[in-house]
The first five atom37 places (N, CA, C, CB, O) and aatype in JSON, in Angstrom:
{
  "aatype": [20, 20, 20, 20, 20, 20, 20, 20, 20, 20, 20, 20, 20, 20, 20, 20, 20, 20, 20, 20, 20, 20, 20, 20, 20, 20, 20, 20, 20, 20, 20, 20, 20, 20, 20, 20, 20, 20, 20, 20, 20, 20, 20, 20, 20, 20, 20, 20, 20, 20, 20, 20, 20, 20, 20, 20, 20, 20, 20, 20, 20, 20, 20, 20, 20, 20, 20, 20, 20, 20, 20, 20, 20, 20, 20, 20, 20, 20, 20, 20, 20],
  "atom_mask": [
    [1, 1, 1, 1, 1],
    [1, 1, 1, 1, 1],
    [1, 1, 1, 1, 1],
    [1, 1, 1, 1, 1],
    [1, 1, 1, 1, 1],
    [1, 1, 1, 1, 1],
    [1, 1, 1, 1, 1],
    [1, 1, 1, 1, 1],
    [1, 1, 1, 1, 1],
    [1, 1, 1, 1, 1],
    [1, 1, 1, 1, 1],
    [1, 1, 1, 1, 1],
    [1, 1, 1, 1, 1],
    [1, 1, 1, 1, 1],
    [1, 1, 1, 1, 1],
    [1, 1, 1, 1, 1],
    [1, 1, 1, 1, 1],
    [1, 1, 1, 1, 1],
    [1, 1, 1, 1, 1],
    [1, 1, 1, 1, 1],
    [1, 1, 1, 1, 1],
    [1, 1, 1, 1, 1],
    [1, 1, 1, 1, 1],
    [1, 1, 1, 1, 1],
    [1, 1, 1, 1, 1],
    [1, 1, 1, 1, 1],
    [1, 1, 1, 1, 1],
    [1, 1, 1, 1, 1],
    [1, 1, 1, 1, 1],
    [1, 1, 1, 1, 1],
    [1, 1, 1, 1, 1],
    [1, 1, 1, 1, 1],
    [1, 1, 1, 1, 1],
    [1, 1, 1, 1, 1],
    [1, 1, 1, 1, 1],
    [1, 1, 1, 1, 1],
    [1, 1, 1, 1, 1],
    [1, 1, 1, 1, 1],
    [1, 1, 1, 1, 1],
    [1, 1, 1, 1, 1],
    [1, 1, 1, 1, 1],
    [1, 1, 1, 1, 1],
    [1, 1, 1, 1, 1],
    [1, 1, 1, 1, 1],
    [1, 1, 1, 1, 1],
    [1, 1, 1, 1, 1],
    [1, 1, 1, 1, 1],
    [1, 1, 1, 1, 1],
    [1, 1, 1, 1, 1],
    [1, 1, 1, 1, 1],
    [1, 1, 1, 1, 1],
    [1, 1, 1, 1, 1],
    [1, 1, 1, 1, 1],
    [1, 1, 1, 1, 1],
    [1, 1, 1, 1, 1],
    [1, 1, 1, 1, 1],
    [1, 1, 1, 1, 1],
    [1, 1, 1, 1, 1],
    [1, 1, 1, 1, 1],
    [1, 1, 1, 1, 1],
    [1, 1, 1, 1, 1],
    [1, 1, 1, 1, 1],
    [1, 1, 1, 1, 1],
    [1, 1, 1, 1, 1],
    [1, 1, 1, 1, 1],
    [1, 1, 1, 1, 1],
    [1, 1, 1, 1, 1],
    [1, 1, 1, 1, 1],
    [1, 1, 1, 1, 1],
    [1, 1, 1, 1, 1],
    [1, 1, 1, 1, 1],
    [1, 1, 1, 1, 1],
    [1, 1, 1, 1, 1],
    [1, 1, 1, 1, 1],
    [1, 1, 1, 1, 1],
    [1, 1, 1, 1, 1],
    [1, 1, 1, 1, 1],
    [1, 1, 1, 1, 1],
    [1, 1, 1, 1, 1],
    [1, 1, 1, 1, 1],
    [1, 1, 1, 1, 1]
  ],
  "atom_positions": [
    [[263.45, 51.93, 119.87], [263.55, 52.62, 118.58], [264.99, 53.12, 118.4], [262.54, 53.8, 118.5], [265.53, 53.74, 119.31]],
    [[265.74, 52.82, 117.02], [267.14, 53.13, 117.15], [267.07, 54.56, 116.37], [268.22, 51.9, 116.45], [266.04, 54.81, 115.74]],
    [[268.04, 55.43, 116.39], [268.22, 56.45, 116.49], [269.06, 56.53, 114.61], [268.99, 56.74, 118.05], [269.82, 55.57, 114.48]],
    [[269.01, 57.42, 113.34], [269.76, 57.0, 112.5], [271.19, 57.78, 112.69], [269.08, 57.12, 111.24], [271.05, 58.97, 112.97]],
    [[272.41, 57.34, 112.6], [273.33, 57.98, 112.46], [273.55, 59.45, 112.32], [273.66, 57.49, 111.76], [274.35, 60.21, 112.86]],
    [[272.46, 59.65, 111.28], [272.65, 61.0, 110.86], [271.62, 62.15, 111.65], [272.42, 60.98, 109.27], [271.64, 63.34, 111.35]],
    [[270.55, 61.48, 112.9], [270.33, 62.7, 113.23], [270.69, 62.87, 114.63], [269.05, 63.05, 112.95], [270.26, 63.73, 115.4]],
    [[271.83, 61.62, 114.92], [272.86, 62.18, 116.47], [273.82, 63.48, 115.98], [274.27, 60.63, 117.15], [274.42, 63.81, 114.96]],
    [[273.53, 64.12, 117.61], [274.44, 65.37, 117.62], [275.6, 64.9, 118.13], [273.95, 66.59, 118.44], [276.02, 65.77, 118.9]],
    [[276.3, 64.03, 118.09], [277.65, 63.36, 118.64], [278.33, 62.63, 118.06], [277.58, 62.7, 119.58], [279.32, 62.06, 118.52]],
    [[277.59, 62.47, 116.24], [278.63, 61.7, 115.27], [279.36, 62.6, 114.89], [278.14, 60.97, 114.06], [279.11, 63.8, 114.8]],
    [[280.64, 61.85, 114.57], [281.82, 62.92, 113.65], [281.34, 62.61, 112.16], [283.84, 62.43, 113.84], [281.42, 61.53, 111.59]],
    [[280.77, 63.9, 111.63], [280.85, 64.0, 109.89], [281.8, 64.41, 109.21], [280.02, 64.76, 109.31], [282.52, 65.3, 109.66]],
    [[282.05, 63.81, 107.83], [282.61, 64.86, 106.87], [281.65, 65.35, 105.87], [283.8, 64.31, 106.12], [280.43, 65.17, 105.98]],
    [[282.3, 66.08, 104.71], [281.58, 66.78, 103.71], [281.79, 65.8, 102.12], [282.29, 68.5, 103.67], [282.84, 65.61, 101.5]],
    [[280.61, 65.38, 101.83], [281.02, 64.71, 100.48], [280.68, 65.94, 99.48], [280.08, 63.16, 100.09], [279.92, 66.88, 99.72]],
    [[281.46, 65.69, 98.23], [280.78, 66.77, 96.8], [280.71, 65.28, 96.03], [282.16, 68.43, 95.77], [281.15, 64.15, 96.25]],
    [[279.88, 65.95, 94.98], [279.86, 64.63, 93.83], [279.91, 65.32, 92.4], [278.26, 63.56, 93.93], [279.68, 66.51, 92.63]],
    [[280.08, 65.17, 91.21], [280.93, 65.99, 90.09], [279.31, 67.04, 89.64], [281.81, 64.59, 88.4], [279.33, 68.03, 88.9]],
    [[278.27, 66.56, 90.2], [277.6, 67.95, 90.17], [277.28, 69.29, 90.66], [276.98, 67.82, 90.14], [276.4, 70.06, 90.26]],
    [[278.44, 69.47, 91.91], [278.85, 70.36, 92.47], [277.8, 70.71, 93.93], [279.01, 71.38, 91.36], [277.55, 71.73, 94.57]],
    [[277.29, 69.03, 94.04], [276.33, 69.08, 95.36], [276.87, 68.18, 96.12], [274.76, 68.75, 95.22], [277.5, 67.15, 95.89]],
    [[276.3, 69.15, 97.74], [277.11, 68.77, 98.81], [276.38, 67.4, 99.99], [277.39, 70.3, 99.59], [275.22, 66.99, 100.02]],
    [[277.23, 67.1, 100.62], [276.12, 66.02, 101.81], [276.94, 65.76, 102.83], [275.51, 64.34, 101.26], [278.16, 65.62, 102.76]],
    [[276.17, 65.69, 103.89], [277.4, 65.49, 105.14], [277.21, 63.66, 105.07], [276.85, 66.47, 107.24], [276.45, 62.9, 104.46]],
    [[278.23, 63.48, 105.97], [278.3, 61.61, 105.76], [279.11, 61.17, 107.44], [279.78, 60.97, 103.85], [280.01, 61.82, 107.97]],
    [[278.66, 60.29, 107.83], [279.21, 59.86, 108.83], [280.59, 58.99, 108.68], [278.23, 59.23, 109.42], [280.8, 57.84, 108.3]],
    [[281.45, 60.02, 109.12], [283.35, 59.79, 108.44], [283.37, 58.07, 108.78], [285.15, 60.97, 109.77], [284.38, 57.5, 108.37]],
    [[282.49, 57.36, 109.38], [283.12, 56.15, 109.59], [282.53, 55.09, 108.64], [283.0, 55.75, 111.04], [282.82, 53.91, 108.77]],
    [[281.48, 55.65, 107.4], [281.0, 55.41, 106.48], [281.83, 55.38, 105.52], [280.16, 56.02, 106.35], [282.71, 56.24, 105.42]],
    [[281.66, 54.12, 104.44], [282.54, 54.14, 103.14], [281.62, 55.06, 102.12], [282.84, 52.43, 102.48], [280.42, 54.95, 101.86]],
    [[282.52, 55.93, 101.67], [281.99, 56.96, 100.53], [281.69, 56.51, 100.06], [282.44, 57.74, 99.83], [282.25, 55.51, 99.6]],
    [[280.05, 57.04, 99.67], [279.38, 56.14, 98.03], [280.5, 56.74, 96.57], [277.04, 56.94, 97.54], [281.4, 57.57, 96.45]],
    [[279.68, 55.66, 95.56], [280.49, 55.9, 94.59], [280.14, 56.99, 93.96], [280.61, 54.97, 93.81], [278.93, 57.02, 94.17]],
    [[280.45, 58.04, 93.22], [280.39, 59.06, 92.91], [279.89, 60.4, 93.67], [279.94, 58.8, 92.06], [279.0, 61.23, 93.48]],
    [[281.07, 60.16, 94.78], [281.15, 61.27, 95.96], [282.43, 60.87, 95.93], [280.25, 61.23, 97.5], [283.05, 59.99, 95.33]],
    [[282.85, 62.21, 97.15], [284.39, 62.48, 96.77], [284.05, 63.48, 98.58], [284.94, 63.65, 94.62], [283.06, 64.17, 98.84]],
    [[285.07, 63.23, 99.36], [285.54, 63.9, 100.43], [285.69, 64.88, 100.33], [286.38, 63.64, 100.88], [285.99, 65.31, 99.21]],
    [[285.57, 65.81, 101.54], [286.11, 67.35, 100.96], [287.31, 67.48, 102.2], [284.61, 68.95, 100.99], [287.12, 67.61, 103.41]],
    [[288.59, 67.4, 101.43], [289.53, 67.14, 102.27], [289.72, 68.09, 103.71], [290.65, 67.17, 101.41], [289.48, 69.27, 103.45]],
    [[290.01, 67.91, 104.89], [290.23, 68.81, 105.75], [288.8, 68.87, 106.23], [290.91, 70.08, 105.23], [289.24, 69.02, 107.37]],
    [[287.59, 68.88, 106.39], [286.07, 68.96, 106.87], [286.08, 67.9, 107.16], [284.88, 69.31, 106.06], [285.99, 66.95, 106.4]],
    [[286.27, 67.86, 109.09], [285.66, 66.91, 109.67], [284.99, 67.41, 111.16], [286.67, 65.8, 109.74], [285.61, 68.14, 111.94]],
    [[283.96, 67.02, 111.36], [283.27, 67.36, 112.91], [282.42, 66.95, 113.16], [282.92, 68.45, 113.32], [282.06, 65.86, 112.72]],
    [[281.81, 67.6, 113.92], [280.23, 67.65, 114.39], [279.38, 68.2, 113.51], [279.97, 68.43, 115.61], [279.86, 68.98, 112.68]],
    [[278.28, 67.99, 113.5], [277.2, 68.19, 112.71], [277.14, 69.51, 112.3], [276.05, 67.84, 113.31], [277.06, 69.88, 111.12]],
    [[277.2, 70.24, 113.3], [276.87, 71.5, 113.23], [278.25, 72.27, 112.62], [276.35, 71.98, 114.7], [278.1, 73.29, 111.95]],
    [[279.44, 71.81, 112.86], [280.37, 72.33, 111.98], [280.23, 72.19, 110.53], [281.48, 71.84, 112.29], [280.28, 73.14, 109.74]],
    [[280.01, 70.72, 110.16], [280.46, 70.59, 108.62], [278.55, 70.73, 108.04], [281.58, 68.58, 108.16], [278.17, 70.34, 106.94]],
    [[277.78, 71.25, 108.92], [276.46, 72.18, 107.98], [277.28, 73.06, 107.99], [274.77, 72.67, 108.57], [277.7, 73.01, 106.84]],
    [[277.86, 73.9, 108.53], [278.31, 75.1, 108.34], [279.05, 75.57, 107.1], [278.98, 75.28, 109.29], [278.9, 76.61, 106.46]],
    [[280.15, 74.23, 106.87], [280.89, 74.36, 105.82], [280.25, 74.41, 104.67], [281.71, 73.5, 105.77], [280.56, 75.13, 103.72]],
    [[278.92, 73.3, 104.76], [278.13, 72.99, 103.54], [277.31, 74.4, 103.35], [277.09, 71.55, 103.73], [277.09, 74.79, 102.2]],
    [[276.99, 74.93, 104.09], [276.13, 76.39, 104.15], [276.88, 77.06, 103.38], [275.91, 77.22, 105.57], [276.49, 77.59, 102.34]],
    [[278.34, 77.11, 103.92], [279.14, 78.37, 103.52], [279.52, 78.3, 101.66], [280.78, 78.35, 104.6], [279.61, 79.34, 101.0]],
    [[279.65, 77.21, 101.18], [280.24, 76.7, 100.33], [279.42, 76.48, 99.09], [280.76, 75.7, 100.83], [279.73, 76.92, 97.99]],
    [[278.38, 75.78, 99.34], [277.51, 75.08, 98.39], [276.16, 76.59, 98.4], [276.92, 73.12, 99.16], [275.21, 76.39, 99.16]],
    [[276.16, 77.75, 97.71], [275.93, 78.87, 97.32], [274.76, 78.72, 96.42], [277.06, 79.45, 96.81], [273.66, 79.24, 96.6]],
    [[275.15, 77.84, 95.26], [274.2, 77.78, 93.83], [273.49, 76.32, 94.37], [275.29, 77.64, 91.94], [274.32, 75.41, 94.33]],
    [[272.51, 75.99, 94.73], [271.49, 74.65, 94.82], [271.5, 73.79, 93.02], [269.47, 75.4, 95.32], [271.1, 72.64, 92.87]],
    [[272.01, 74.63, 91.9], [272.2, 74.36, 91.07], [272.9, 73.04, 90.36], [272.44, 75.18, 91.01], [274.1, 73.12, 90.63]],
    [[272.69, 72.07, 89.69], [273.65, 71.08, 89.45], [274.67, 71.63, 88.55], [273.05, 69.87, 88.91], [274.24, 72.5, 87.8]],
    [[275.99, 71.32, 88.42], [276.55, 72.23, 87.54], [276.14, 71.73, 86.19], [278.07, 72.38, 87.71], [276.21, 72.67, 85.4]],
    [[275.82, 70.86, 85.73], [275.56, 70.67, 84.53], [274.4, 71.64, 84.1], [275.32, 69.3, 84.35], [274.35, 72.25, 83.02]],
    [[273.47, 71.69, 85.12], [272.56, 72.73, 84.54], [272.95, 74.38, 84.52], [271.27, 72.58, 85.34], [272.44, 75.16, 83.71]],
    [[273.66, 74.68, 85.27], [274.7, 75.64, 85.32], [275.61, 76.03, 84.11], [275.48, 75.22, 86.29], [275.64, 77.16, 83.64]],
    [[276.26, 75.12, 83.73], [276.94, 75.12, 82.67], [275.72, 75.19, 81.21], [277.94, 73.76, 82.82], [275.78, 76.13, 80.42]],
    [[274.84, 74.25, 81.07], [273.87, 74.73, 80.47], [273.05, 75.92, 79.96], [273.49, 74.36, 80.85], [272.67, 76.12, 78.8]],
    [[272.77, 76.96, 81.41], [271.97, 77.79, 81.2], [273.25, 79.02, 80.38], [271.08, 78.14, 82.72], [273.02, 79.89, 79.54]],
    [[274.65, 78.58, 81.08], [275.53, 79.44, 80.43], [275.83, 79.49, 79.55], [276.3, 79.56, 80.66], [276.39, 80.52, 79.16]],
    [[275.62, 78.48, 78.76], [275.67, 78.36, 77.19], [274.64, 79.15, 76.53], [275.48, 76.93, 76.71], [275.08, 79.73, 75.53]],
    [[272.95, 79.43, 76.89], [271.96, 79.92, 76.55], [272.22, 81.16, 76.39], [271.07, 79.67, 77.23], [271.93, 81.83, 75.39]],
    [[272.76, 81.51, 77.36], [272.3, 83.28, 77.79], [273.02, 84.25, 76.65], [273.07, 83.9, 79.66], [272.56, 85.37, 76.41]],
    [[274.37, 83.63, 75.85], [274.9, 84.45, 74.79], [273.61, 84.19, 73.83], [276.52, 83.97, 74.17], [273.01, 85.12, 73.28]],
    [[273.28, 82.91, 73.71], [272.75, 82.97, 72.33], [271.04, 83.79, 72.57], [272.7, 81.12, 71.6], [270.18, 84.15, 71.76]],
    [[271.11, 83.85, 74.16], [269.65, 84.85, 74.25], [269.69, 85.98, 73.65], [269.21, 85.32, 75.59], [268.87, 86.47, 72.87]],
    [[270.98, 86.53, 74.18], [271.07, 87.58, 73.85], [271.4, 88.25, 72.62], [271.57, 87.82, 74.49], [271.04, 89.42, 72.47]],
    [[272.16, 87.52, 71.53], [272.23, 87.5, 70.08], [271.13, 87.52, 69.81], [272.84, 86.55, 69.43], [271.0, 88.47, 69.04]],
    [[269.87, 86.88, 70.0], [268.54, 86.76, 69.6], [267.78, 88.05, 69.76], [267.91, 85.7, 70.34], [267.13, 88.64, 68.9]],
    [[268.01, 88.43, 71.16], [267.19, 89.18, 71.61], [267.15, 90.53, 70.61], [267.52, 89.36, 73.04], [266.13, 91.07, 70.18]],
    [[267.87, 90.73, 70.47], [268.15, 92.41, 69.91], [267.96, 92.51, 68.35], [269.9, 92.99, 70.24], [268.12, 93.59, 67.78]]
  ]
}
């Protein structure tokens, strides 16, 4: 039974983002999918670049929906009152 890349504790990862402001670790010797983007300087062990992704990626939110709900909340509040 082979083992997948991603759940050895002895691959070197980096950190991908993609323009919705979500994160994924990737095995650095992998070609970046298309619409991901490196996060320059994050490279290690597993347990480092979760860390980064922990530290970093805050809102589980896509930003589009982010940007969305931020558009709402003035006009909630014009409404509301």
């Amino acid at each position: 039974m082979s083992t997948s890349c991603f759940d050895r504790e002895d691959e070197t990862f980096i950190v991908l983002v993609n323009r919705e402001d979500q994160y994924s670790i990737w095995p650095h010797w992998k070609a970046v999918p298309k619409g991901w983007t490196a996060v320059e300087g994050i490279k290690g062990d597993k347990k480092t670049v979760l860390a980064h992704v922990e530290q970093n990626w805050t809102d589980m939110r896509p930003r589009s929906l982010r940007e969305w709900m931020a558009q709402q909340s003035p006009a909630t509040e014009t409404t509301a009152g």
